[in-house]
C-alpha positions as CSV (number, residue, x, y, z in Angstrom):
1,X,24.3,63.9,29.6
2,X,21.2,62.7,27.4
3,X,21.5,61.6,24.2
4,X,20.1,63.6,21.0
5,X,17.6,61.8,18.4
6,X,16.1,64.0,15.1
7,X,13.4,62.0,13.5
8,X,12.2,63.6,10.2
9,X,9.9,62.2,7.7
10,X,10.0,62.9,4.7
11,X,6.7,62.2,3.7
12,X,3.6,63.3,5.3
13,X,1.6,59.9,5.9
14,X,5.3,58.7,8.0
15,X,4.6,61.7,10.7
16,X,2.4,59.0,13.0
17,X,5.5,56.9,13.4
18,X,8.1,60.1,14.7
19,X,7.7,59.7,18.2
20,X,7.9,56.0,18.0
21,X,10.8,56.0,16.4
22,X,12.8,58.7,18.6
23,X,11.7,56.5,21.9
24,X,12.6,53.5,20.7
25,X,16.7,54.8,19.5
26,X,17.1,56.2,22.7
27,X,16.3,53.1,24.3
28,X,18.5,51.8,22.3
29,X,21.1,53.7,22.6
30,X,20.3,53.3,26.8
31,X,20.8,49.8,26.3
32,X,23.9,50.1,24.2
33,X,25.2,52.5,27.2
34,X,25.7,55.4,24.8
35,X,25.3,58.8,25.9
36,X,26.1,62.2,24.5
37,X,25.0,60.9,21.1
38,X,23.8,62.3,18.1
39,X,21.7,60.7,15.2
40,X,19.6,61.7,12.8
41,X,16.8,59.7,11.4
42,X,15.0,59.9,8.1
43,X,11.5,57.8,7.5
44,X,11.6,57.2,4.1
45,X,9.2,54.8,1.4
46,X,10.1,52.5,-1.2
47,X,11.1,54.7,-4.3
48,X,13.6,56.9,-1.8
49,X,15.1,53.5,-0.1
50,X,15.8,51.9,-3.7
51,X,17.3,55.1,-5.3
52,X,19.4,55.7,-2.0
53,X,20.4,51.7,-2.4
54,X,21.0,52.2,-5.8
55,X,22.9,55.2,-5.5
56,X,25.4,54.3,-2.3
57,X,25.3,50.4,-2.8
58,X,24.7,49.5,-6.3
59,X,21.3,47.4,-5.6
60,X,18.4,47.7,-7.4
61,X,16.2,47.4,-4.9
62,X,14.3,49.3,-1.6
63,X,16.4,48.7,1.4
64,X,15.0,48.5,5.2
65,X,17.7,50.2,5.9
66,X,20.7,52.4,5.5
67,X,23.1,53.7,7.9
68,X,25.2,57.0,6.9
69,X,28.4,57.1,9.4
70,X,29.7,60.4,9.6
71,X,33.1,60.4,8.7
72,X,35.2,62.7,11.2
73,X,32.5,62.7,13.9
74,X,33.5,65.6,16.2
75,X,31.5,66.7,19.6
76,X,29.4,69.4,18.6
77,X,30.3,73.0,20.1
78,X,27.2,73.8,21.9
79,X,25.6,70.3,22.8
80,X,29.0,68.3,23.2
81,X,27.3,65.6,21.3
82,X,29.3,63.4,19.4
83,X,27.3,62.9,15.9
84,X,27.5,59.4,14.9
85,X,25.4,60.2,11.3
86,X,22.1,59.3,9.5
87,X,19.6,56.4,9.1
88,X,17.0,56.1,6.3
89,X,14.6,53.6,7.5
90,X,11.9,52.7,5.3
91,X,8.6,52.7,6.9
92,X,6.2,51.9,3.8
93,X,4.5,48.8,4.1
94,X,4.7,47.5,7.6
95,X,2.5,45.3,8.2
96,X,3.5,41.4,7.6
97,X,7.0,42.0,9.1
98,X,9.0,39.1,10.7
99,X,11.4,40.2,13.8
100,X,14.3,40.7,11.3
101,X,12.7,43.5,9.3
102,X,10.6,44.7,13.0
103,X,11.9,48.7,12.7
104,X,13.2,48.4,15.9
105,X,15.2,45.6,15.0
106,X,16.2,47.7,12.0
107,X,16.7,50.6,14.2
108,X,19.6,47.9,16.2
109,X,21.1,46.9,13.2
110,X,21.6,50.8,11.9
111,X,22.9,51.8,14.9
112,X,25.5,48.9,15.3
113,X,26.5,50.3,11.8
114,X,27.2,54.1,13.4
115,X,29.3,52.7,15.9
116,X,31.4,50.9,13.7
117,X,29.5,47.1,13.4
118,X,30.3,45.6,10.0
119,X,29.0,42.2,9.2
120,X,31.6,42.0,5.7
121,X,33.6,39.2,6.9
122,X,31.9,36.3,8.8
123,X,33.7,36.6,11.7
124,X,32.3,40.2,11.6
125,X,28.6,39.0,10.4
126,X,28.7,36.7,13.6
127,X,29.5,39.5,16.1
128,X,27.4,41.7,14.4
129,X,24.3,39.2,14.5
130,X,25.1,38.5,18.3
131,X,25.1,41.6,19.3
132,X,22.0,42.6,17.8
133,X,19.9,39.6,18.9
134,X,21.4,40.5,22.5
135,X,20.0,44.0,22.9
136,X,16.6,43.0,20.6
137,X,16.0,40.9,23.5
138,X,16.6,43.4,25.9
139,X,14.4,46.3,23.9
140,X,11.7,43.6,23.9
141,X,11.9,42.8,27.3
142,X,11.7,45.9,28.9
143,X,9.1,47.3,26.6
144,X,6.8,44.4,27.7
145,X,7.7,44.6,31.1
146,X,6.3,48.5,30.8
């Protein structure tokens, strides 16, 4: 069974980078070997990412990124699909990005978050880092190799 990706921006001039966004998570989540997933994503700018941060993390800043898990994530009745929750990636702005802030990179990291990555301790951190520089590698790989 295929996995399910909503993409949603929620601001006009972030429309061009839907379908971009929706490929690359379910690659992804191919090379994470998910399947019957659910995730919403929300393309946000600046002033939504730093009141969201503010709001869930107590930072006073825009985020890249933020990853919602949803809390009692039960298959849904008609699609079967478990829904792992949201991510509000911040699209304003990039150009000038190194590999760490890439969206798809950022797109990784949120996703490792929805199914359960933390990187709180260090021991945690280093799995977490691993993990993501692993499958980078892999989404890079195979999108050049297309």
């Amino acid at each position: 069974m295929r996995n399910k990706v909503l993409v949603i921006s929620l601001e006009k001039r972030f429309e061009k980078f839907e379908k971009g966004v929706k490929k690359s998570a379910l690659e992804i989540l191919k090379i994470l070997k998910k399947d019957k997933i659910a995730v919403e994503i929300y393309l946000a700018g600046d002033r939504l990412m730093k009141k969201l941060n503010k709001e869930y993390r107590g930072k006073d800043k825009a985020a890249n990124v933020l990853s919602f898990v949803e809390p009692e994530s039960f298959p849904h009745p008609e699609t079967k699909k478990k829904f792992l929750g949201e991510i509000y990636l911040n699209v304003a702005n990039r150009t000038n990005r190194t590999d760490k802030t890439d969206m798809n990179f950022l797109l990784i990291h949120a996703l490792l978050h929805l199914l359960g990555y933390t990187h709180k301790k260090k021991s945690d951190r280093i799995k977490m880092e691993k993990k993501e520089n692993h499958v980078y590698h892999l989404f890079r790989h195979r999108n050049f190799a297309n």
